[in-house]
C-alpha positions as CSV (number, residue, x, y, z in Angstrom):
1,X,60.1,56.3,40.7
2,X,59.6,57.6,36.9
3,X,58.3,61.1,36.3
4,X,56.8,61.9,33.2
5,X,58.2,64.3,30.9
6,X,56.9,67.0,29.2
7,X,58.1,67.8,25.4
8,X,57.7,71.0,23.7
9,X,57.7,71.2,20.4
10,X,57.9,74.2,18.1
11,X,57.9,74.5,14.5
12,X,58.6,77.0,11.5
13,X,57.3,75.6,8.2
14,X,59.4,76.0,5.0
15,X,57.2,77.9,2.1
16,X,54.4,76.0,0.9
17,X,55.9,73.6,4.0
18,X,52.9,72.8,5.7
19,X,50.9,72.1,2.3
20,X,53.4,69.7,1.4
21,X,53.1,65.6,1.3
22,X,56.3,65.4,2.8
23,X,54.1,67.4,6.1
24,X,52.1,65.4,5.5
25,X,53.6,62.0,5.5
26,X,55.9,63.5,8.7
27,X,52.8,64.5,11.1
28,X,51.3,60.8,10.1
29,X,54.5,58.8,11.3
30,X,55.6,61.3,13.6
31,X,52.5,60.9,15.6
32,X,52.4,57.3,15.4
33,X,56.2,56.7,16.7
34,X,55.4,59.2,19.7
35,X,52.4,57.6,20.8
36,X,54.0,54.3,20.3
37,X,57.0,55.5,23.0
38,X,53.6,56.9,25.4
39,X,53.7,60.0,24.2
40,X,50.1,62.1,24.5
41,X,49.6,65.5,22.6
42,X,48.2,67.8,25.4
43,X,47.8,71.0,23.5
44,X,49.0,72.8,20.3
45,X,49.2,76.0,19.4
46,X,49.3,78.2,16.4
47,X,51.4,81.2,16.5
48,X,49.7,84.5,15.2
49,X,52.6,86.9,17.0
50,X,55.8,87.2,18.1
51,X,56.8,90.0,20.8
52,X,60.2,89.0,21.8
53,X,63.2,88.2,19.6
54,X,64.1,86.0,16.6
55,X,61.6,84.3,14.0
56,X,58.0,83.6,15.2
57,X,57.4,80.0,14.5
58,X,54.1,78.7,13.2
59,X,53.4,76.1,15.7
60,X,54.0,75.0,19.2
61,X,52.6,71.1,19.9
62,X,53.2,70.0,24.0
63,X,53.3,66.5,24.6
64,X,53.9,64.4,27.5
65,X,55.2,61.0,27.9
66,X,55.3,58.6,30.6
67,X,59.2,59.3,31.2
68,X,62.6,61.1,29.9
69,X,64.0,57.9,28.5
70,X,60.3,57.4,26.8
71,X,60.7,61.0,25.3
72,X,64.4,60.8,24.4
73,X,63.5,57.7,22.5
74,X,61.0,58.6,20.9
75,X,62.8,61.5,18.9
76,X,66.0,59.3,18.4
77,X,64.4,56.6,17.9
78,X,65.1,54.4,14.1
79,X,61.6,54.9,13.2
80,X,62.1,59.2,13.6
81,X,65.4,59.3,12.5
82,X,63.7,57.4,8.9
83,X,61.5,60.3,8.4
84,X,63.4,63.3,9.3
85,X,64.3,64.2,5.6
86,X,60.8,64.2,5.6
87,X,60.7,66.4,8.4
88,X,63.6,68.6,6.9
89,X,61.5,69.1,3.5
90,X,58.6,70.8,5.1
91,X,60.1,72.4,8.0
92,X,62.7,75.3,7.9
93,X,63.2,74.9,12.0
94,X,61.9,72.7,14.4
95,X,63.2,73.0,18.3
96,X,62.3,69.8,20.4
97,X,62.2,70.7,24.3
98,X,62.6,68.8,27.5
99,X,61.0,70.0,30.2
């Protein structure tokens, strides 16, 4: 039996990061190769406070996919691994959980 998995994702943006092409470019493909591996944005989130410790982030996107493998995949995947320097030039920190 496969159980579906549930990713959290959470984001801080570089300056001018989320204005960038790069961001752009990254959210286009990014969404694309996550939907193509099942994956389903249930909610996202922007951040307007932090009350506990470290740097608030800016975002936090959950998505769920049909399985672990299927998640895993997805952010390992050829296609992801292409456009992290894309990913790298808009973000400052990104944290990619599996629930």
């Amino acid at each position: 039996m496969t159980t579906s998995c549930t990713v959290i994702l959470e984001g801080i943006f570089r300056k001018d990061g989320k204005a960038s092409s790069e961001f752009e470019e990254y959210s286009r493909r990014s969404n694309e190769n996550g939907e193509a591996h099942g994956g389903v944005v249930v909610k996202n989130y922007l951040i307007s406070e932090n009350l506990g410790q470290g740097e608030k982030p800016d975002f936090i996107l959950i998505i769920k996919y049909p399985s672990r493998d299927k998640a895993r995949q997805a952010f390992t995947s050829d296609e992801y691994n292409r456009i992290m320097p894309m990913r790298n030039k808009a973000f400052k920190e990104v944290k990619i959980l599996l629930v």
